[in-house]
C-alpha positions in Angstrom: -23.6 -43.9 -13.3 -24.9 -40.1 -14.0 -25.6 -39.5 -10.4 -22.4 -41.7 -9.2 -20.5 -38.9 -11.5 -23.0 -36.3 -10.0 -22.2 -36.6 -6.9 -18.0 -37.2 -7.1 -17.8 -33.6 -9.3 -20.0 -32.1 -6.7 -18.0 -33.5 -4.1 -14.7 -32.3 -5.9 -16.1 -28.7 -6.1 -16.6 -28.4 -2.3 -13.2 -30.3 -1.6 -11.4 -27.3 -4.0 -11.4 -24.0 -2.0 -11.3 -26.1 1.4 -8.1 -27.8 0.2 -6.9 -24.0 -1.7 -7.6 -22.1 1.5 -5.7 -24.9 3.5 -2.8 -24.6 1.7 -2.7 -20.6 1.9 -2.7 -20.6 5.3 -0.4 -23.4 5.8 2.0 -21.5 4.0 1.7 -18.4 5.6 2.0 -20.2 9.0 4.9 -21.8 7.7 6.8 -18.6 6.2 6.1 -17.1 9.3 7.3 -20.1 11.4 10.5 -19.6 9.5 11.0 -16.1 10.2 10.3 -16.2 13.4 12.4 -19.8 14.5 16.2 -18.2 14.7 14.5 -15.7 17.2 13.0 -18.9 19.5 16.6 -20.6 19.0 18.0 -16.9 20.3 15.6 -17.1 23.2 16.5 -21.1 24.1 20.5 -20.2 24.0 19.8 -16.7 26.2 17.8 -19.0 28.9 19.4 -22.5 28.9 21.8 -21.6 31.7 19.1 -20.5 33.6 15.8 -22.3 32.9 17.5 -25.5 31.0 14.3 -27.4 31.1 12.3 -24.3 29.4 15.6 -24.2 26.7 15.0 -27.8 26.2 11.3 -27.1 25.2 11.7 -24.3 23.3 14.3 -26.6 21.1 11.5 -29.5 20.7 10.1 -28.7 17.2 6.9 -28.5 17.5 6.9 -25.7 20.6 9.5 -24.3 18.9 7.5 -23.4 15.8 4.2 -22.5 17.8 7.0 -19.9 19.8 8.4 -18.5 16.5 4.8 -17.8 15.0 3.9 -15.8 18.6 7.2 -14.2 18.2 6.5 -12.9 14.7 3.3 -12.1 15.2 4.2 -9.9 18.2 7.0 -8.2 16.2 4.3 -7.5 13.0 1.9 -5.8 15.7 4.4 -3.7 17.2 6.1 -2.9 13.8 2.8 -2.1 12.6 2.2 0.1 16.0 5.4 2.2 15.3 4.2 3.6 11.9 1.6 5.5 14.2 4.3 7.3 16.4 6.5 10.0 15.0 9.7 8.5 16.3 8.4 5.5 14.3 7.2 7.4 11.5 10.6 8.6 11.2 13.0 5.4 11.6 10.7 4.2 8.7 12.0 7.3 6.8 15.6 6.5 7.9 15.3 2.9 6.8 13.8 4.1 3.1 16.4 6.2 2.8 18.9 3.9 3.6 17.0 1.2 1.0 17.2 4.5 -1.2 21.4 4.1 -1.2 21.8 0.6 -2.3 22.3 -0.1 -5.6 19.5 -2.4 -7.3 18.1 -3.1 -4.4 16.3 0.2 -4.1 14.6 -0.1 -7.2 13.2 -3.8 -6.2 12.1 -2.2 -2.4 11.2 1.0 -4.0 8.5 -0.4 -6.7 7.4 -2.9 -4.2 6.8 -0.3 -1.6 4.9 2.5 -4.2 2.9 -0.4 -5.0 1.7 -1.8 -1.9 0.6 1.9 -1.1 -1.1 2.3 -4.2 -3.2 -0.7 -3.4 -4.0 0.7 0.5 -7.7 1.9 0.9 -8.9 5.1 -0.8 -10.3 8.0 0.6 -14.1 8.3 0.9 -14.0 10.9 -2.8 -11.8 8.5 -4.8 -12.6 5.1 -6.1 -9.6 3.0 -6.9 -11.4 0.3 -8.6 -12.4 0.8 -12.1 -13.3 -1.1 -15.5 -11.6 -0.4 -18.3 -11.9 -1.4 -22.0 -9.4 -4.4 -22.3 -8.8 -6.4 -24.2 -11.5 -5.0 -26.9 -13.8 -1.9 -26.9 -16.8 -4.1 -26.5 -15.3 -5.4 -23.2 -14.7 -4.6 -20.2 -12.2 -5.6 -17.5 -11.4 -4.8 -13.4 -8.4 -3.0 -12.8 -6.7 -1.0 -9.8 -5.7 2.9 -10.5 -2.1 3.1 -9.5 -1.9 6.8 -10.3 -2.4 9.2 -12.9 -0.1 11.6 -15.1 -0.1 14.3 -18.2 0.5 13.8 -21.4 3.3 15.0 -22.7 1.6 17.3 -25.6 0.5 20.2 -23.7 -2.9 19.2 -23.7 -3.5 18.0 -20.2 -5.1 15.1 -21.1 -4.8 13.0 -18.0 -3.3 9.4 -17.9 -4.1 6.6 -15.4 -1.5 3.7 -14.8 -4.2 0.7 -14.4 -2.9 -2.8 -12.7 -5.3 -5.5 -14.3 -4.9 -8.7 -12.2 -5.2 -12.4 -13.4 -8.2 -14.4 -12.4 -8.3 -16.5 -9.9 -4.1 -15.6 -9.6 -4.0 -11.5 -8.4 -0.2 -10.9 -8.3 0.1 -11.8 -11.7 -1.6 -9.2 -14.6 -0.5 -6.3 -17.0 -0.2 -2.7 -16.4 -2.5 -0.5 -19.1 -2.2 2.9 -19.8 -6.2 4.3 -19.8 -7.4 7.9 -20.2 -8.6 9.1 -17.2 -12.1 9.9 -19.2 -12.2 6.7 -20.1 -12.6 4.9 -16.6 -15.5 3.5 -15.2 -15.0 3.8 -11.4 -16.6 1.5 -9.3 -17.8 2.1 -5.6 -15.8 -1.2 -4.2 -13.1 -1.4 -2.0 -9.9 -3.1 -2.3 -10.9 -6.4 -0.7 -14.0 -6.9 -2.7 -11.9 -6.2 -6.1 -9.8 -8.9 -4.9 -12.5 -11.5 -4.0 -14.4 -10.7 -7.3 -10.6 -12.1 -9.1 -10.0 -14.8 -6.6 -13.4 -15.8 -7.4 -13.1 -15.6 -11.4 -16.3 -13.3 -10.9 -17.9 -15.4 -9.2 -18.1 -13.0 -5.9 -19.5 -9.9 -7.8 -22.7 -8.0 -7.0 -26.0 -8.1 -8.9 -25.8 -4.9 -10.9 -22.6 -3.4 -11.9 -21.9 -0.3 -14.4 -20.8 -0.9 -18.4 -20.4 2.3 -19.3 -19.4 5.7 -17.8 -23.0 7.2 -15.9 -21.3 10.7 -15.8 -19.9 13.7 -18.3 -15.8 13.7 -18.4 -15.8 17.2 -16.1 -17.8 15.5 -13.6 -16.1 12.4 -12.7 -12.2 13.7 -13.9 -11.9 16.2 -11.4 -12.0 14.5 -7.8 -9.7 11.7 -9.0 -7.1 13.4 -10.8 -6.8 16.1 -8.4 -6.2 13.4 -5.6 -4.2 11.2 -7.2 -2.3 14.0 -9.1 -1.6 15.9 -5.9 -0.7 12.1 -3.7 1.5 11.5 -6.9 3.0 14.7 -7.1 5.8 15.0 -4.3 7.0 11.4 -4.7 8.0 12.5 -8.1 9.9 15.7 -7.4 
């Protein structure tokens, strides 16, 4: 009976992430599916008088769906392919201003937006990734650095906003407030800090800092000068 039970948990453990990953995808595929299906209805109406038989198809669901998912995935890539061009660059700016101008919802496009770009890769001087002492002194925890700001005292002792994401669920967390001194920066990127919570730690290297390996002057000055001056404009 040990090994019978042996062998089912063992078999339930590699069943898990296949079946998790499945449904990730299948989801995705499916959110983009519906997204992109009004656009392959569009396409069967604008073509039925000519090609009927190619309007018929695109109605049947299943090429429908595999039509809407090419669609969408065409429209991402060339969405994605505009931010690159100035005349892009700046309908983007026209749009955010727009989102700007509507009540409610520019608070709701405006936080999601500062925080997707707070999450986007860092430059080669600045670690986004850091532990922090949470939820006691003795421990430590992975968290993102948002961006950083001054005390209100005069001082200049520098703040960081910290995102600390739930394990093995990311887009849930809390939001610390950490003195910048305080941070242990770590030399991962974005992707790995979010494999290492998907994982519940289980994707993590073999060595990994406790405590900070520097002097506060040495290892303040590169990130709060980048993130203060990236920070900076968006607030005046």
């Amino acid at each position: 009976m040990g090994k019978i039970q042996n062998n089912i948990a063992a078999g339930v453990l590699t069943l898990v992430p296949i079946v998790i990953t499945v449904w990730i995808v299948e989801f995705i595929v499916q959110t983009l599916i519906s997204i992109g299906r009004p656009l392959a209805l569009a396409l069967a109406l604008s073509v039925n008088a000519t090609w009927p038989a190619l309007a018929d198809l695109l109605r049947a669901d299943l090429f429908q769906s595999g039509v809407a998912l090419v669609l969408v995935l065409i429209g991402l890539y060339l969405l994605g392919a505009m931010t690159k061009v100035v005349i892009g660059r700046r309908l983007i700016a026209l749009f955010d201003r727009t989102m700007a101008r509507v009540p409610f919802v520019r608070s709701l496009y405006g936080s999601v937006r500062r925080m997707l770009e707070a999450f986007q890769a860092p430059t080669s001087d600045v670690q986004r990734v850091a532990l922090i002492r949470f939820p006691t002194p003795e421990m430590r925890t992975l968290g993102f650095v948002t961006r950083t700001f001054e005390t209100d005292d005069g001082s200049g002792r520098r703040l960081a906003a910290v995102y600390v994401p739930t394990a093995p669920n990311p887009t849930s967390g809390y939001v610390e407030i950490v003195p910048v001194d305080d941070l242990i920066m770590l030399d991962w990127s974005t992707d790995d800090a979010l494999q290492f919570v998907v994982s519940a730690g289980a994707s993590a290297p073999a060595t990994m800092p406790f405590d900070n390996p520097r002097p506060p002057a040495a290892r303040v000055g590169p990130l709060a000068a980048h993130l203060a001056a990236k920070d900076r404009p968006a607030a005046e």
